[in-house]
Residue frames relative to the residue before (quaternion, step in Angstrom):
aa qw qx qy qz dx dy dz
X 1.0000 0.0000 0.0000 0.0000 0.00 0.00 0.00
X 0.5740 -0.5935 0.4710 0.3105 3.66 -1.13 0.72
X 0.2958 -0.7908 0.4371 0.3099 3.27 -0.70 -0.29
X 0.0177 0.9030 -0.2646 0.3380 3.30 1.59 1.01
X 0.0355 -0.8757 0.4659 0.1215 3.70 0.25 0.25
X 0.2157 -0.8001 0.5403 0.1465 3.40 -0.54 1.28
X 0.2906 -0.5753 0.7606 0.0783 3.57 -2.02 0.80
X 0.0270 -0.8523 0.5105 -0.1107 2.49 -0.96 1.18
X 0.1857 0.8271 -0.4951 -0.1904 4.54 -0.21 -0.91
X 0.3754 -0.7363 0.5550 -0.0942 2.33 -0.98 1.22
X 0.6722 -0.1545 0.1308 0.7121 4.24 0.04 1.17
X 0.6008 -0.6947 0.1252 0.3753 3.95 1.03 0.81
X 0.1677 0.8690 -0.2865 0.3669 2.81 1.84 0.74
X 0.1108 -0.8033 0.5296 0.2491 3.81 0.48 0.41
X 0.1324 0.6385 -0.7575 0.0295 3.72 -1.09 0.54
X 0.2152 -0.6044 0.7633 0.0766 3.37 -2.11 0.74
X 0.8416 -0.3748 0.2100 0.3273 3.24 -1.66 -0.14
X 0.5466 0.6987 -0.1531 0.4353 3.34 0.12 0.11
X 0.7910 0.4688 -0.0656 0.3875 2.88 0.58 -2.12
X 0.6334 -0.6386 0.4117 0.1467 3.54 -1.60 1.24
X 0.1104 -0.8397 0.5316 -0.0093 3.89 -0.13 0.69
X 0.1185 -0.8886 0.4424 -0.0258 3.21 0.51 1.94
X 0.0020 -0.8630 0.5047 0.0248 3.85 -0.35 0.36
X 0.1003 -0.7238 0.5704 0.3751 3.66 -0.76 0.20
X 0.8196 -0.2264 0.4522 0.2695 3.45 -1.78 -0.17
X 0.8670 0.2417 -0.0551 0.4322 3.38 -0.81 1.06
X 0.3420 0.7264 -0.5960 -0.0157 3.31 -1.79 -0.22
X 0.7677 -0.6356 0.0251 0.0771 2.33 -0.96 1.86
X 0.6905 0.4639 -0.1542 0.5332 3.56 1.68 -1.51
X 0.8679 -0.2236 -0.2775 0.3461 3.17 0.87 0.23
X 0.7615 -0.6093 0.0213 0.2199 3.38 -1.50 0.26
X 0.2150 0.6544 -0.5629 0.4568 3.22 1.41 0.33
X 0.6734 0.5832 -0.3019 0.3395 3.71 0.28 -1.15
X 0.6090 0.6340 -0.2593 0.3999 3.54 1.06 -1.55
X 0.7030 0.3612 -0.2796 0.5451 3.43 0.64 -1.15
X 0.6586 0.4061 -0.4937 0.3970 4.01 0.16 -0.24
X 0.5458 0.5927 -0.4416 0.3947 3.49 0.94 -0.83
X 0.6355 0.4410 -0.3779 0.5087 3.87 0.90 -1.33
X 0.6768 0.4304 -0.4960 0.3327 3.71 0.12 -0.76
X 0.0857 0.9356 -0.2078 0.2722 3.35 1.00 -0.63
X 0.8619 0.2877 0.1567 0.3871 2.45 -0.84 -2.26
X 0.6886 0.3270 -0.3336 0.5546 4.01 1.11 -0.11
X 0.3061 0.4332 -0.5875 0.6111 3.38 1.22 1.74
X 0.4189 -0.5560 0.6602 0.2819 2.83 -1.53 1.16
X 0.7819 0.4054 -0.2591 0.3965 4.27 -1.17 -0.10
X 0.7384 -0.3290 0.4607 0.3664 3.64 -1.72 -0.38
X 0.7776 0.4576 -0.1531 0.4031 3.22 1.11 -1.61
X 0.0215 -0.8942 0.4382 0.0884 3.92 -0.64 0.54
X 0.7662 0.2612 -0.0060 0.5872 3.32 1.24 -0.48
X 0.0910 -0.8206 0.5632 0.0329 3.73 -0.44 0.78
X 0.1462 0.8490 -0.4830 -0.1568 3.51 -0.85 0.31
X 0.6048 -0.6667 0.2819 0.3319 4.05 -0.37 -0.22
X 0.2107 -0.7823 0.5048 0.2980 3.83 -0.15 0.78
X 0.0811 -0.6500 0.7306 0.1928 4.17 -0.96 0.46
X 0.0855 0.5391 -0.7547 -0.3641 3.21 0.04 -1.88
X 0.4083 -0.0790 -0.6700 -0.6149 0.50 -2.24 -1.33
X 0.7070 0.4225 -0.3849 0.4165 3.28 -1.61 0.36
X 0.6980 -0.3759 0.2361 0.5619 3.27 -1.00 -1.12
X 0.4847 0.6727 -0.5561 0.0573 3.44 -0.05 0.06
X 0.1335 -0.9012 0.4121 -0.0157 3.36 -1.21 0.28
X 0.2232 -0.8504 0.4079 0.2463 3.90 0.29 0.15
X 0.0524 -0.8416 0.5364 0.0354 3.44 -0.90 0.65
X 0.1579 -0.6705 0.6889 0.2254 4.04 -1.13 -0.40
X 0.0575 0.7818 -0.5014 0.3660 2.47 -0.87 1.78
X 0.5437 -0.5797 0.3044 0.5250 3.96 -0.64 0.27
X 0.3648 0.7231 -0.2757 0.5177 3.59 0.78 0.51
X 0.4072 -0.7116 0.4821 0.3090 3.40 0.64 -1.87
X 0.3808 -0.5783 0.4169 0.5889 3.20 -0.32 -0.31
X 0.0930 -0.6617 0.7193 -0.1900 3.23 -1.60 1.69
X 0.1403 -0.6803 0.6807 0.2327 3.38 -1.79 0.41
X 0.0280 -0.7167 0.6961 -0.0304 3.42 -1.34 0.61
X 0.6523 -0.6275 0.4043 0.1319 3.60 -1.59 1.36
X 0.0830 -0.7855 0.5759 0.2107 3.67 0.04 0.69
X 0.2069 -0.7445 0.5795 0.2590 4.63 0.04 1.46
X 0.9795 -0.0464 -0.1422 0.1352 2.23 -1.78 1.11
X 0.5542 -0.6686 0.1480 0.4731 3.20 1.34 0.68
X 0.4834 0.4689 -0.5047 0.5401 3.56 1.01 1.04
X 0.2920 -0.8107 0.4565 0.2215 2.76 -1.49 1.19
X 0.0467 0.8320 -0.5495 -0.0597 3.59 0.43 0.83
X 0.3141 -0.7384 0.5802 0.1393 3.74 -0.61 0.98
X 0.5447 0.5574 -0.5493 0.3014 3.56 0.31 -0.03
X 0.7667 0.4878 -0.1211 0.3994 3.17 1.07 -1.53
X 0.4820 0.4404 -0.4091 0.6375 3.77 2.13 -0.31
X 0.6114 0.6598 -0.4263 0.0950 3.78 0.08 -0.25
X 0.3847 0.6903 -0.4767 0.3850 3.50 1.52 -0.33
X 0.6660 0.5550 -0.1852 0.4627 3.09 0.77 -2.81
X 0.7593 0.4280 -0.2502 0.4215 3.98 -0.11 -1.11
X 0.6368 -0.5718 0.4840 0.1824 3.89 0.90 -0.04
X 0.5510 -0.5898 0.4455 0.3873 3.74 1.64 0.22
X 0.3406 0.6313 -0.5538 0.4228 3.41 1.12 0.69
X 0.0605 0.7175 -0.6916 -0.0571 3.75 -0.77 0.93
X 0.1775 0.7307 -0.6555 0.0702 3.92 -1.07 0.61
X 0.3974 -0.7094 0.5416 0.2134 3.72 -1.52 0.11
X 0.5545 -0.6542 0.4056 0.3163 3.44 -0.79 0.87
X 0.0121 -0.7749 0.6269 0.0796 3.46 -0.75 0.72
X 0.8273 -0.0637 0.1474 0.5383 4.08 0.26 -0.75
X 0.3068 -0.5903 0.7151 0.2146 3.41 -1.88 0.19
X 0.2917 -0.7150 0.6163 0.1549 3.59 -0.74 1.19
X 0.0215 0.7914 -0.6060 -0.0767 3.99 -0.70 0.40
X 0.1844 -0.7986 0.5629 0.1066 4.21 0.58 1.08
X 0.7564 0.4350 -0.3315 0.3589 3.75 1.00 -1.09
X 0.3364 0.7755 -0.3749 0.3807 3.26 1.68 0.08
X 0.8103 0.3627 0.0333 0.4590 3.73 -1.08 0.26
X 0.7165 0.5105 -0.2708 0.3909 3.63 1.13 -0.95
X 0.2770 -0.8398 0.3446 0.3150 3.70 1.38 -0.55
X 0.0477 -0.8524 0.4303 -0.2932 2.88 0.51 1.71
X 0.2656 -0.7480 0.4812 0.3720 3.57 -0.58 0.51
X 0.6348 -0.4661 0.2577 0.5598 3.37 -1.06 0.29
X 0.6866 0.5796 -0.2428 0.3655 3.25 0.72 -1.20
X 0.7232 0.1688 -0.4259 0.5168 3.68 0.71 0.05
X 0.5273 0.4928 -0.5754 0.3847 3.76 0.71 0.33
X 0.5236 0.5408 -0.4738 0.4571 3.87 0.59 -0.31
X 0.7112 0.3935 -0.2491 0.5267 3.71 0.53 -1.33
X 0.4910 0.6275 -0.3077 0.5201 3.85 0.90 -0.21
X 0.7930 0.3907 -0.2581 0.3897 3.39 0.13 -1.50
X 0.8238 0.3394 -0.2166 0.3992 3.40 1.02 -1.79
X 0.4703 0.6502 -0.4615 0.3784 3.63 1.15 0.20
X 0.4380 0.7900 -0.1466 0.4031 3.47 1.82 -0.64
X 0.6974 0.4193 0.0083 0.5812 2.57 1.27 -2.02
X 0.6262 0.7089 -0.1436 0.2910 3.26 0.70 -0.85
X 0.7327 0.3170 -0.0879 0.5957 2.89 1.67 -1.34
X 0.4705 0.5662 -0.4014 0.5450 3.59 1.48 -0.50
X 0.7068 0.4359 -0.2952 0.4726 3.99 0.26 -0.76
X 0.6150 0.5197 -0.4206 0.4180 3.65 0.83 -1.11
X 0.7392 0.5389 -0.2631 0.3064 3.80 0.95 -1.67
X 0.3179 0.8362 -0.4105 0.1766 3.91 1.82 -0.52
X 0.7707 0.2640 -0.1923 0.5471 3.95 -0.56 0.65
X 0.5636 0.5441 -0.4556 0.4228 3.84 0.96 0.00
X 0.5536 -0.6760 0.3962 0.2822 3.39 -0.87 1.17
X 0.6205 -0.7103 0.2988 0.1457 3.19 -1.34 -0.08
X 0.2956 -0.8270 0.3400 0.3362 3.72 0.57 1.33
X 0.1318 0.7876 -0.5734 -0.1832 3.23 -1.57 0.51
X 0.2011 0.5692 -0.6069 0.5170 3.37 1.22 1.45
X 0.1147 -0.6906 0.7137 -0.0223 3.95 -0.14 1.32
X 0.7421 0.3756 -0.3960 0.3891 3.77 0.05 0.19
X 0.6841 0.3734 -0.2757 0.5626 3.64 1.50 0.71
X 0.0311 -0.9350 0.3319 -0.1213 2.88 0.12 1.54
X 0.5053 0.5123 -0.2985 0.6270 2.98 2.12 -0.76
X 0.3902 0.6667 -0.6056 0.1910 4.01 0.55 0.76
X 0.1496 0.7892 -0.5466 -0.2368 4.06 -0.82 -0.43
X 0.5390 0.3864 -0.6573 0.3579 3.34 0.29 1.43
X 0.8431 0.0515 -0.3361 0.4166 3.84 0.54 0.78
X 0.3334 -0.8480 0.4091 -0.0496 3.51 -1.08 0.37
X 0.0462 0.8070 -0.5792 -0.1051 3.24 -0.25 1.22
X 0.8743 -0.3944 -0.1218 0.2555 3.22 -1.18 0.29
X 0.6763 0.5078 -0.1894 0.4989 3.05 1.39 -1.29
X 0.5117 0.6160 -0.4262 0.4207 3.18 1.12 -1.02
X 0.6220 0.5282 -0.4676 0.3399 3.64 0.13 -1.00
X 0.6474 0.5184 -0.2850 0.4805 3.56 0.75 -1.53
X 0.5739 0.5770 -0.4035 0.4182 3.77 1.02 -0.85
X 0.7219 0.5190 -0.2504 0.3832 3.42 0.46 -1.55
X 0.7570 0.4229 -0.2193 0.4472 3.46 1.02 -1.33
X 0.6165 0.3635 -0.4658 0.5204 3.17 0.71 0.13
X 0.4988 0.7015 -0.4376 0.2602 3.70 0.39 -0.70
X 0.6643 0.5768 -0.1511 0.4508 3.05 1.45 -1.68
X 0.6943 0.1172 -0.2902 0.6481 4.37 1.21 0.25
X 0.6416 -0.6700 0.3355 0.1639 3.52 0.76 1.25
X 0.3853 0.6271 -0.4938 0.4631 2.63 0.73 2.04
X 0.0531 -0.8370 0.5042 0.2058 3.17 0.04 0.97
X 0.1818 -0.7348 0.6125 0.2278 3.94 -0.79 1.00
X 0.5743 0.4475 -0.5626 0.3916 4.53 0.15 -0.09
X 0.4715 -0.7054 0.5261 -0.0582 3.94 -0.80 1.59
X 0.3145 -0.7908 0.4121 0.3254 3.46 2.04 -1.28
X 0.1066 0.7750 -0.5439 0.3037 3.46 1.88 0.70
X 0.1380 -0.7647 0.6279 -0.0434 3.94 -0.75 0.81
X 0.2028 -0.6478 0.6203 0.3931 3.97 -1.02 0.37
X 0.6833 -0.4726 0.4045 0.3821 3.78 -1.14 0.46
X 0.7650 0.4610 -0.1668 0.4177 3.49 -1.12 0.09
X 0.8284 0.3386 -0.0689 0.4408 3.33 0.62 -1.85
X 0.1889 -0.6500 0.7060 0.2083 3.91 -0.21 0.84
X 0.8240 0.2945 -0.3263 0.3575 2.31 -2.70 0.58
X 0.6801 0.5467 -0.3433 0.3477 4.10 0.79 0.09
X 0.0875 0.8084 -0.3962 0.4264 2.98 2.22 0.58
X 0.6732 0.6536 -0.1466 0.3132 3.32 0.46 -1.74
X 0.6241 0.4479 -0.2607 0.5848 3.53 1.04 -1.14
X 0.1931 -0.6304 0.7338 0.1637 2.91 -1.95 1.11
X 0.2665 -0.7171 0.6430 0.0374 3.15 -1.03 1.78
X 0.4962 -0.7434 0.3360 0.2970 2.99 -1.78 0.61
X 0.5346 0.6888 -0.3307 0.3610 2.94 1.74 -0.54
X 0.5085 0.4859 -0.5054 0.5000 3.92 1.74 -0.64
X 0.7489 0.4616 -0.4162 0.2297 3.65 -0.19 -0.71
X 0.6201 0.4857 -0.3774 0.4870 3.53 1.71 -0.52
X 0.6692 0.4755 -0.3608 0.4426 3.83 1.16 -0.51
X 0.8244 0.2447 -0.2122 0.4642 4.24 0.68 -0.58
X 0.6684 0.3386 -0.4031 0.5254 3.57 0.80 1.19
X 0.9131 -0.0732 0.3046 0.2610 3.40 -1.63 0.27
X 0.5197 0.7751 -0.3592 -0.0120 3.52 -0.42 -0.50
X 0.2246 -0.7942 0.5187 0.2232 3.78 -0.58 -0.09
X 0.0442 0.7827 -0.5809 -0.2188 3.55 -0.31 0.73
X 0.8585 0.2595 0.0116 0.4422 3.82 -1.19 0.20
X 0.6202 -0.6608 0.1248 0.4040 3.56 -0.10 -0.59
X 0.2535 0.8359 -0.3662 0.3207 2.99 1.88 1.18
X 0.6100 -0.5721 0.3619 0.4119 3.95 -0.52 0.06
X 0.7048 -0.5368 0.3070 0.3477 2.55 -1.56 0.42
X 0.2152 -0.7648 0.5910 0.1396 3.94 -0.60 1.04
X 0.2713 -0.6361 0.7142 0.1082 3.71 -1.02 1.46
X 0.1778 -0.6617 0.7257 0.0631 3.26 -1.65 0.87
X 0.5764 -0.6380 0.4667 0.2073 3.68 -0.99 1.36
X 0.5545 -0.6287 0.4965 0.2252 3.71 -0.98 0.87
């Protein structure tokens, strides 16, 4: 991979390389959609499904029932019917662009070397299956979603799991949820500014 940073927008959402593609579960009109929305729901938050911008353009990488795959978000709209072949029948709705290197004061020069190492490792991880031990995240020969984003970022020492926990259930600390990565980083939702999250 170059080391080039793509720009991208998404639903006019600007996102570049690097950056976190936050989505929830489902949609609403039709019913393929209904039943992701229910799966959903056994996420804790709004947010259910994370994937990774590279480009250029739309592309993007994800973990997923599929594996880890990349597929093309056209023309910067995210319309999931038409990503659903590529994505495995994954139907969900755009909610935000997470941006962690955002805010962190970085020179340009290590955020470039930042972003495409990101990328780098999200592309390297393509065809590994998909994890569904959610309490083993430090794995890299499968991957569910966030985790990926976990791992790749891990790799320029960021750590994105916050230690968000479901009540009741020890040991669930472990899981990298999406909804922590949409609450302790950066983010844009829609076409609102950028939203800083306190240290």
């Amino acid at each position: 991979m170059d080391t080039m940073i793509h720009t991208y927008q998404i639903n006019g959402t600007p996102v570049q390389t690097g950056d976190i593609i936050c989505t929830m579960n489902g949609k609403p009109d039709i019913l393929p959609g209904e039943f992701w929305r229910l799966i959903g729901r056994l996420v804790p938050g709004d947010v259910d499904h994370v994937a990774i911008y590279v480009g250029p353009h739309g592309r993007c990488v994800e973990a997923g029932a599929r594996g880890v795959i990349a597929f093309t978000v056209p023309n910067g709209h995210w319309n999931t019917e038409r990503m659903a072949r590529q994505r495995g029948l994954l139907f969900d709705t755009f909610y935000g662009v997470v941006s962690p290197l955002e805010v962190l004061g970085f020179s340009k020069d290590d955020e470039v070397r930042m972003r495409t190492a990101i990328a780098s490792y999200v592309l390297a991880q393509r065809g590994k299956p998909y994890n569904l031990n959610f309490l083993n995240a430090e794995a890299d020969n499968a991957f569910y979603c966030s985790q990926l984003a976990y791992k790749a970022y891990q790799r320029v020492g960021i750590d994105l799991n916050t230690g968000l926990a479901m009540e009741q259930l020890p040991g669930t600390n472990q899981i990298i949820y999406p909804q922590e990565i949409w609450d302790g980083f950066a983010h844009r939702q829609g076409q609102m500014q950028l939203i800083t999250v306190p240290a």
